[in-house]
C-alpha positions as CSV (number, residue, x, y, z in Angstrom):
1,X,-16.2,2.8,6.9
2,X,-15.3,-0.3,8.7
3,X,-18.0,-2.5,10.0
4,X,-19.0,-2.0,13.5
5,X,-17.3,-5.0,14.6
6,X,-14.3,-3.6,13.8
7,X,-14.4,-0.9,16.4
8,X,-16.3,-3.0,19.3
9,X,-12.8,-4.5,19.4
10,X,-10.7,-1.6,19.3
11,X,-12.8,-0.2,22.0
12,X,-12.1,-3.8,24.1
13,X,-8.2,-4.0,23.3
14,X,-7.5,-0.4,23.6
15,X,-6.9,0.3,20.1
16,X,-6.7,4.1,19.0
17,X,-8.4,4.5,15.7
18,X,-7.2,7.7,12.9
19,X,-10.7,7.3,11.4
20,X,-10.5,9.1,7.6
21,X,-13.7,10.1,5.4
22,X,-13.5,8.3,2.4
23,X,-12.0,10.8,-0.1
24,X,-8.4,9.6,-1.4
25,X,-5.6,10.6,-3.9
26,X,-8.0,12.7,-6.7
27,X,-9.7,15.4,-7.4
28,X,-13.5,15.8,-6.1
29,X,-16.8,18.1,-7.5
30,X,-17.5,19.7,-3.8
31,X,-18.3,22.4,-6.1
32,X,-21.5,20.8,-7.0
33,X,-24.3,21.5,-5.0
34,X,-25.4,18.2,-5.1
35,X,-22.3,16.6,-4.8
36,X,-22.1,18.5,-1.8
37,X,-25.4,17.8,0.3
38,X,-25.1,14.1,-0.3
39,X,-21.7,14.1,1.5
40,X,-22.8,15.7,4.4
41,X,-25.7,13.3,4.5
42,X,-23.4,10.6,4.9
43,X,-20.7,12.7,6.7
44,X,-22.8,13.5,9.3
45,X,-24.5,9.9,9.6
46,X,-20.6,8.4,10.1
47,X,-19.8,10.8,12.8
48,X,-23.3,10.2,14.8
49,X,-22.3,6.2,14.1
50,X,-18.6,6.6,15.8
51,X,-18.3,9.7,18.1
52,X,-19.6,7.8,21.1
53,X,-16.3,5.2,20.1
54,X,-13.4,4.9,23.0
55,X,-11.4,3.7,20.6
56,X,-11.9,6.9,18.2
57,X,-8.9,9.1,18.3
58,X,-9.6,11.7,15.8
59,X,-11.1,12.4,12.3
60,X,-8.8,12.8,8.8
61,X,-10.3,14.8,6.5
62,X,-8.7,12.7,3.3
63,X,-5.4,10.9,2.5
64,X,-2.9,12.4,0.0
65,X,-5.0,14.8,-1.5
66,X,-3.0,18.1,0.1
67,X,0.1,16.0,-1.1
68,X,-1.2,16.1,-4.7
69,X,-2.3,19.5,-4.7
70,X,1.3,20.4,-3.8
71,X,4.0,18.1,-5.2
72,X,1.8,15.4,-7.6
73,X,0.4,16.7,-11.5
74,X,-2.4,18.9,-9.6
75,X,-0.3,21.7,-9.5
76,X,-0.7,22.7,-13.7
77,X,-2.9,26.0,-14.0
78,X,-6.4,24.0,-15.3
79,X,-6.8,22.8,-11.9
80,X,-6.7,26.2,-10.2
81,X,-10.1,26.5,-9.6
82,X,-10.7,23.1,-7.9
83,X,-7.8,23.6,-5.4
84,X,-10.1,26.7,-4.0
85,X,-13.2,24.5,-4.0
86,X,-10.6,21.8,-2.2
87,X,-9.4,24.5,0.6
88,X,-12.9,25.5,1.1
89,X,-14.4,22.2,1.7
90,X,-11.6,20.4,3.7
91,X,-10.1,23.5,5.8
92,X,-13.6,25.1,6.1
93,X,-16.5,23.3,5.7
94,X,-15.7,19.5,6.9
95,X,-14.0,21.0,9.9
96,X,-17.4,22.7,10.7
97,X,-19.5,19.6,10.3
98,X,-16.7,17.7,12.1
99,X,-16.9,20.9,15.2
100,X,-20.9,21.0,15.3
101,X,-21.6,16.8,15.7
102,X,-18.8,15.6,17.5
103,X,-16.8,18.3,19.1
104,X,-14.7,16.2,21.3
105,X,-12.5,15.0,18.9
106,X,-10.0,16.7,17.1
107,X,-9.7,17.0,13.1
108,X,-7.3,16.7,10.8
109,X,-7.4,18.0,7.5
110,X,-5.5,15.6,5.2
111,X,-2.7,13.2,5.7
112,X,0.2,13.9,5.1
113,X,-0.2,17.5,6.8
114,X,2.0,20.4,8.2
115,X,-1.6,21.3,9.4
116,X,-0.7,24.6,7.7
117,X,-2.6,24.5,4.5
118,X,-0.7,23.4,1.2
119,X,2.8,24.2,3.1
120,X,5.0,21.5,3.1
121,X,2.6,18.9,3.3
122,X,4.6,15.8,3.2
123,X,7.8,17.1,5.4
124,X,9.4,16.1,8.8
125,X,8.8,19.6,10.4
126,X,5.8,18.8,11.8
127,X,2.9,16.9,11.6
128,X,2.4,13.6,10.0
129,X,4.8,12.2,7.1
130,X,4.0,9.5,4.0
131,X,7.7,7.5,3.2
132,X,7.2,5.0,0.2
133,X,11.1,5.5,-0.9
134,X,12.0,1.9,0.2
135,X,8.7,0.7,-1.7
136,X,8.0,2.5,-4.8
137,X,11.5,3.8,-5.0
138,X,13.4,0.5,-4.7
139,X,15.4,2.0,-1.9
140,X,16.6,-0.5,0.6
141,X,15.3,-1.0,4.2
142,X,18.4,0.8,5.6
143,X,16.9,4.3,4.1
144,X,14.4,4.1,7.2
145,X,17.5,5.4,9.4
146,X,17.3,8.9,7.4
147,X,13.4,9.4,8.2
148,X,12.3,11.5,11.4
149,X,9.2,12.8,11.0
150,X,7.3,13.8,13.6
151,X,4.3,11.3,13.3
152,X,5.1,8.3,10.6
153,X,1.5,7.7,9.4
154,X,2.1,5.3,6.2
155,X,4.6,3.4,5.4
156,X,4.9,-0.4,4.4
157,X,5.8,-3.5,2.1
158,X,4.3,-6.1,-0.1
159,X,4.0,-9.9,-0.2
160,X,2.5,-12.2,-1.2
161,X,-0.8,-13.9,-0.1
162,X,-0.3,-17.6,1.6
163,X,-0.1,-20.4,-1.2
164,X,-3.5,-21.7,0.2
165,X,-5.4,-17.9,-1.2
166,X,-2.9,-18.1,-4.2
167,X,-4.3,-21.6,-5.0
168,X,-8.1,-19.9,-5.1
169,X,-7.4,-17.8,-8.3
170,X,-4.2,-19.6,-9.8
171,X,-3.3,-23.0,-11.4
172,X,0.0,-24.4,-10.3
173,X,1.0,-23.8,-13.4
174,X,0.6,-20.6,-12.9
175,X,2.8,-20.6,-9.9
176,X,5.5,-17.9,-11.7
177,X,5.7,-14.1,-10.6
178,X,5.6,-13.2,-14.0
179,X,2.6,-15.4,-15.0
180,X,-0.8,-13.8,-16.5
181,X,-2.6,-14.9,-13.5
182,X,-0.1,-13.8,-10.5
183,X,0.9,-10.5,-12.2
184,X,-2.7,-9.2,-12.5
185,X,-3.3,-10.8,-8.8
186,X,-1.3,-7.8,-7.6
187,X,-2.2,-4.2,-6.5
188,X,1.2,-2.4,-7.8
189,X,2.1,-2.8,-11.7
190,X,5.7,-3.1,-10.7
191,X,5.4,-4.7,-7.5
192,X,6.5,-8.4,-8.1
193,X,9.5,-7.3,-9.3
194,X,9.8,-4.8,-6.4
195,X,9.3,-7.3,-4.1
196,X,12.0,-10.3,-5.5
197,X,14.7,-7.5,-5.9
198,X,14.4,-6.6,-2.2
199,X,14.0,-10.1,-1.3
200,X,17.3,-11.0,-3.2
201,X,19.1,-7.8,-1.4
202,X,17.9,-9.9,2.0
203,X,18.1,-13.7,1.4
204,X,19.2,-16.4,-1.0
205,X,17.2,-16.9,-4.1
206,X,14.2,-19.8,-2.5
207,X,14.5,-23.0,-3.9
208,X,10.4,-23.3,-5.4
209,X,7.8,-21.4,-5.2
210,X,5.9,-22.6,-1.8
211,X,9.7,-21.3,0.2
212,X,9.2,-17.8,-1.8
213,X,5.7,-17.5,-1.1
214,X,6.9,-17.6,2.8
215,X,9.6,-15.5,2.4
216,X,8.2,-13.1,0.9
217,X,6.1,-12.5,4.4
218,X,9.4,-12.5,6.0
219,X,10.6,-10.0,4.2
220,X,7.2,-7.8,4.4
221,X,7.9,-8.1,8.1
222,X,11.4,-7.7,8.6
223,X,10.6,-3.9,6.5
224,X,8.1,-3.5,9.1
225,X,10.7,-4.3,11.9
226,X,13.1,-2.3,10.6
227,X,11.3,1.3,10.0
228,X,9.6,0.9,13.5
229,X,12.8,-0.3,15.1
230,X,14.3,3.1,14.3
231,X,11.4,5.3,14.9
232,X,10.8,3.9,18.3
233,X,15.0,5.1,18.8
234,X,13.6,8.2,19.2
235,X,10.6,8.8,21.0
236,X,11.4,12.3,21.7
237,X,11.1,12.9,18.0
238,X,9.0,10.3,16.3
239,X,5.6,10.3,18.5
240,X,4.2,7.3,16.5
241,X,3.7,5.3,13.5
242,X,1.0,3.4,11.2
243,X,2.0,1.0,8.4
244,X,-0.2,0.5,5.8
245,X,-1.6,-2.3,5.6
246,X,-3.8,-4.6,7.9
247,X,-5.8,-6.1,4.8
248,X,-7.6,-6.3,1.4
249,X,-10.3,-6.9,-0.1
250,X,-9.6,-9.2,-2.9
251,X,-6.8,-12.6,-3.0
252,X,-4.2,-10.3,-4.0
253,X,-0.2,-9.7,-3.3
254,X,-0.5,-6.0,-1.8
255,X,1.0,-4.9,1.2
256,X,-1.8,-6.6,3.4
257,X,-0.3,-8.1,6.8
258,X,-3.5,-10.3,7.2
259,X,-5.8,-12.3,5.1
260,X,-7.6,-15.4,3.9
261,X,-5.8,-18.3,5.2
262,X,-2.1,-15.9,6.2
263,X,-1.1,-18.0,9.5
264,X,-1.8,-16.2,12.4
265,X,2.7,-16.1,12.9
266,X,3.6,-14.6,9.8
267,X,0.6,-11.8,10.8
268,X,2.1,-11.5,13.9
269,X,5.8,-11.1,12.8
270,X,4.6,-7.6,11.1
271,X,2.7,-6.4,14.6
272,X,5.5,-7.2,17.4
273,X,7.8,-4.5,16.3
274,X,5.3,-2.3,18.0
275,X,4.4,-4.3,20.7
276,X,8.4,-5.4,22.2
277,X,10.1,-3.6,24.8
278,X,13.7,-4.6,24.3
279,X,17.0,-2.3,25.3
280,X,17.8,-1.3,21.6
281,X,21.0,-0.6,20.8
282,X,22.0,1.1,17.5
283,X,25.4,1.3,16.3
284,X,24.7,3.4,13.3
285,X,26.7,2.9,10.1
286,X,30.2,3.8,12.0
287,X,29.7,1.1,14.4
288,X,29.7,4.1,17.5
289,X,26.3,3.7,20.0
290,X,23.9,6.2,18.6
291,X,21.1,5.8,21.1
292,X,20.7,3.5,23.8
293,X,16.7,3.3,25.1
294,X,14.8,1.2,27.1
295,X,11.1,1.1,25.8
């Protein structure tokens, strides 16, 4: 959980928090008794801590986990068991906890969700939708304009940390994305490659290492513009987004927007997209006006 300061300002700035429990991408024990009564402990303690929050807009049982159950390596008959102890615990027993301390705000049960238990988790039909494609799937930026899920709730891109973090954990000569030092400084095992191929798609190759370092936050942002850009196209089938992510927790190149020593602009070129109202005009790929809106 997020330390209170966190929410005193999303409660100032009108800032509408999806608050998750802390259970993410793997396979839990709520079948342990144990197991069990110390996570309500700490469930219910959280939800006595925030339900009081203007700024709280509803509680996520888990992220991904649904997803895995249904299209990730979870699905192989050894696991059966455990995705009954998982339906029971996040469609049953959460919920309830979730109902009896804080029953003005609604749950969720995992996200991505169809909110209709292990169907279609991940899909555009309803509820909320994952899209990594661009990232982990070397697609480029334009593959946004095929995405129309109902509520975009992750999505995002790397780069790199400012040269002034970099030059806390790395010698100069050290400055090489395929160093030791830089490639173990990064949260993806593929992801400085990931992120120059995309940057070469984009821009010319920088001359040193200080001009990629920056670029490489201009292109993190200009992904960011570009998937929001299209999503806000059409409000009357994209109700909102959230791009992972604000920040870290360690000097690392990860898809953090914000960080020790990032300048304040390059943080900012990631956030506006939200935050414009321009006339936006897109042409589509047969240069004919697709949608004309006023936001």
């Amino acid at each position: 959980m997020k330390k209170i300061v966190f929410y005193d300002l999303c409660d100032r700035y009108g800032i509408l928090v999806w608050q998750e429990f802390i259970f993410s991408c793997s396979i839990y024990p709520f079948d342990d008794p144990d197991f069990l009564n110390n996570i309500q402990v700490e469930v219910v303690e959280n939800i006595r801590r925030l339900r009081h929050r203007a700024s709280l807009a509803l509680w996520c049982g888990n992220n991904e986990m649904e997803w895995g159950w249904v299209d990730w390596s979870w699905k192989s008959p050894e696991y059966l068991d455990m995705k009954a102890v998982y339906d029971q615990f996040f469609h049953h027993t959460l919920p309830g906890w979730v109902a009896e301390e804080d029953p003005d705000h609604s749950y969720w049960p995992s996200s991505p969700s169809s909110n209709t238990p292990f169907e279609n988790p991940n899909g555009q039909q309803q509820g909320d939708a994952h899209y990594w494609d661009v990232w982990h799937g070397r697609k480029p930026f334009t593959a946004y304009r095929n995405q129309f899920p109902r509520f975009m709730s992750e999505f995002g891109f790397q780069a790199l940390p400012p040269l002034a973090t970099i030059r806390t954990y790395a010698e100069e000569s050290e400055w090489n994305m395929t160093s030791y030092i830089m490639e173990r400084h990064q949260k993806n095992d593929s992801g400085n490659s990931l992120m120059v191929g995309q940057m070469l798609d984009t821009f010319r190759l920088p001359k040193d290492f200080d001009s990629l370092v920056y670029l490489s936050m201009v292109l993190q942002a200009e992904g960011i513009r570009y998937g929001v850009e299209h999503w806000r196209r059409y409000p009357q089938r994209v109700s909102g987004m959230l791009y992972w992510q604000l920040n870290d927790c360690w000097p690392v190149a990860s898809w953090s927007e914000s960080g020790l020593f990032r300048p304040l602009e390059s943080s900012a070129l990631c956030s506006t997209s939200f935050l414009r109202t321009p006339v936006i005009i897109d042409r589509g790929q047969t240069n004919r006006t697709e949608c004309l809106y006023h936001q």
